[in-house]
LOFI-445839 format. One record per residue (C-alpha): residue number from 1; residue in three letters; x, z, y. Coordinates in nm, 2 decimals, m for minus. Each point is the difference from the previous one (the first is absolute). Layout:
LOFI-445839
> NUM; ALA; X; Z; Y
...
end
This chain:
LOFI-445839
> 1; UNK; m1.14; m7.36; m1.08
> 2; UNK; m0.27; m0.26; m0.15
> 3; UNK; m0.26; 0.28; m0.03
> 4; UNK; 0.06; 0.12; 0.35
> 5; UNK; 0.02; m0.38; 0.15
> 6; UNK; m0.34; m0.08; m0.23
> 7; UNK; m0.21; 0.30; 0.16
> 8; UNK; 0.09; m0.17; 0.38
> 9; UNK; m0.06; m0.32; m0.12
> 10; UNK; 0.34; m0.14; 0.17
> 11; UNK; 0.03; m0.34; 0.14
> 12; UNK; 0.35; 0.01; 0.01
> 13; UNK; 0.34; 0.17; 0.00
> 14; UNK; 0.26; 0.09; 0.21
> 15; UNK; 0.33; 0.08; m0.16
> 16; UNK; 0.22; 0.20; 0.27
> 17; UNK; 0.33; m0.10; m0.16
> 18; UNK; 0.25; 0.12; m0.25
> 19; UNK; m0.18; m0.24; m0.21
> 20; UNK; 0.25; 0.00; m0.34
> 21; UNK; 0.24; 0.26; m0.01
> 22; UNK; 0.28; 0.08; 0.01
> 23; UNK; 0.15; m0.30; 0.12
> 24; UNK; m0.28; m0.24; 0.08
> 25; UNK; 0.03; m0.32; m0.20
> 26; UNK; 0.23; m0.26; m0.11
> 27; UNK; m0.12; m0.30; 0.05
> 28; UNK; m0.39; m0.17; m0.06
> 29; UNK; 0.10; 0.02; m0.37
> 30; UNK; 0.05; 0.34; m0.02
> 31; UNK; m0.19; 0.18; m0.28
> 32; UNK; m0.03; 0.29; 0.24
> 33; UNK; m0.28; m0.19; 0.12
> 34; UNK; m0.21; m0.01; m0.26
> 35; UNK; 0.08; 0.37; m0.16
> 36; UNK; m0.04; 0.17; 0.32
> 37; UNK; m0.32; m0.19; 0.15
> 38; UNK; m0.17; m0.24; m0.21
> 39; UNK; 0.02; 0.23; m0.31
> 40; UNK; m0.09; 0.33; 0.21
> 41; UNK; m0.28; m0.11; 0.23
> 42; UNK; m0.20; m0.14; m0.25
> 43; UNK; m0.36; 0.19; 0.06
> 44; UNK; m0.23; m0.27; 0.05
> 45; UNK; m0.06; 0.22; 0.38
> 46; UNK; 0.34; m0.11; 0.03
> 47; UNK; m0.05; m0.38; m0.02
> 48; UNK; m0.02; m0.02; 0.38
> 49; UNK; 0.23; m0.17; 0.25
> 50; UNK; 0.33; 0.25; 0.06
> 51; UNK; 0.16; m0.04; 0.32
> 52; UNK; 0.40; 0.14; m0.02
> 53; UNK; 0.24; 0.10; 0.28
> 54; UNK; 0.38; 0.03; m0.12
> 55; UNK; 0.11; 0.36; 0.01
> 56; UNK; 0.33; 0.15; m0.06
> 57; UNK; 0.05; m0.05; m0.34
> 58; UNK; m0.10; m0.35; 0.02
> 59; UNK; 0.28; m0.11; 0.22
> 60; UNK; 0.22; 0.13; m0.23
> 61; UNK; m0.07; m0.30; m0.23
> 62; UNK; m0.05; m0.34; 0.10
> 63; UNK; m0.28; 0.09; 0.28
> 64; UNK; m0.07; m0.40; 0.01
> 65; UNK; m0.12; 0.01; m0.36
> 66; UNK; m0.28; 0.19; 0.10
> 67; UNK; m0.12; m0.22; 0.29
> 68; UNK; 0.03; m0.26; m0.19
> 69; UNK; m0.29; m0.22; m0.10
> 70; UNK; 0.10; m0.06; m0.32
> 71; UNK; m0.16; 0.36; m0.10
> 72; UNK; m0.29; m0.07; 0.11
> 73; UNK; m0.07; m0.28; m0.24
> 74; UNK; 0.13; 0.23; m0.24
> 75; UNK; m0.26; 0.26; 0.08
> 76; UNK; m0.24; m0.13; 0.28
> 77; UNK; m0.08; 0.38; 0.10
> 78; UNK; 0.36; 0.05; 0.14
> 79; UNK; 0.07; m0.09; 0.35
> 80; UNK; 0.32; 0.10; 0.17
> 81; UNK; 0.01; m0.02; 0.35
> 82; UNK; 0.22; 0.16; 0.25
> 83; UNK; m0.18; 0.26; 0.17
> 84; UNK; m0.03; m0.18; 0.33
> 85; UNK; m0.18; m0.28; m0.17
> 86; UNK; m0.18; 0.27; m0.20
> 87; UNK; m0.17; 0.18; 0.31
> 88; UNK; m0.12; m0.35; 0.15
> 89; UNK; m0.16; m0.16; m0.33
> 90; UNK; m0.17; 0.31; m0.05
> 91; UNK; m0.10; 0.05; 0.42
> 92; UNK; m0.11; m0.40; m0.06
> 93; UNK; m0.18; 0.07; m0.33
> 94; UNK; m0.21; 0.27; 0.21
> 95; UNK; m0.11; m0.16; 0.25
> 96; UNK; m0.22; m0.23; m0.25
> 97; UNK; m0.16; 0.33; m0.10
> 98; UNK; m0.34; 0.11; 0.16
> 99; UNK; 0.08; 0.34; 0.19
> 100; UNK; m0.28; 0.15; m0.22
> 101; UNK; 0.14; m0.08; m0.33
> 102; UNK; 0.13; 0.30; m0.24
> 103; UNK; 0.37; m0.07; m0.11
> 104; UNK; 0.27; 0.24; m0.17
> 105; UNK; 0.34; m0.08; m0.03
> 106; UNK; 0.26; 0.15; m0.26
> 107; UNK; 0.36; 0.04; 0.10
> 108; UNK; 0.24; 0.13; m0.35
> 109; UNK; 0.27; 0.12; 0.09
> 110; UNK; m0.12; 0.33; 0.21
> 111; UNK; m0.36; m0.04; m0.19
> 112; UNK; m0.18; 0.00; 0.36
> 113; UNK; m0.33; m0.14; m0.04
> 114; UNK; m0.15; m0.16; 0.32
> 115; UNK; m0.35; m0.09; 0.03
> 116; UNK; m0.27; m0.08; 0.27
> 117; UNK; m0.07; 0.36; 0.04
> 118; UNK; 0.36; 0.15; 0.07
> 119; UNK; 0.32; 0.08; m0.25
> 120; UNK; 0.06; 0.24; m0.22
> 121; UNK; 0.29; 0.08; m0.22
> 122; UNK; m0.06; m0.01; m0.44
> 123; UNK; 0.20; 0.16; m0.24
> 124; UNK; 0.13; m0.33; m0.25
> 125; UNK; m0.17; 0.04; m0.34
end
């Protein structure tokens, strides 16, 4: 994933939910934290702002955990949002952006990669 996200030259993340499996997390204090995100995603590509939606799995644990802000100090890349608030940071963030500009976006969990030209869909490595 960090060789793939450093040849696009990401800006940022977008995790599509089912963030720790198999039952999302505990609580903020929950070691799944760190062994299944900050000690995974450690490609310096990686090192970019990762914006989260709960998924299925998630809610199966204490779904509040994860929007809380409390992992974000943690690990400033992770931010948790529902997806509602999701859609308009990111529609809000866009509008700062000059029409012109070249942008790619990375989504994980289908490993569809988005960028100013179109989508196409990536085999993970």
């Amino acid at each position: 994933m960090g060789r793939v996200r450093e040849k696009l030259d990401i800006d940022f993340v977008i995790s599509t939910g089912d963030n720790f499996y198999k039952n999302g997390l505990k609580g903020v204090r929950d070691q799944a934290f760190k062994e299944s995100f900050m000690d995974i995603y450690i490609a310096q590509s990686l090192q970019k702002p990762w914006y989260s939606v709960l998924g299925n799995h998630d809610y199966m644990g204490n779904a509040l955990a994860q929007l809380s802000p409390v992992l974000r100090k943690i690990d400033d890349r992770f931010i948790c949002m529902r997806s509602s608030s999701l859609t308009q940071n990111l529609w809000t963030s866009s509008l700062s952006t000059p029409l012109h500009s070249n942008w790619s976006i990375g989504l994980t969990l289908a490993s569809i990669v988005m960028t100013g030209e179109g989508w196409r869909l990536e085999a993970s490595t």
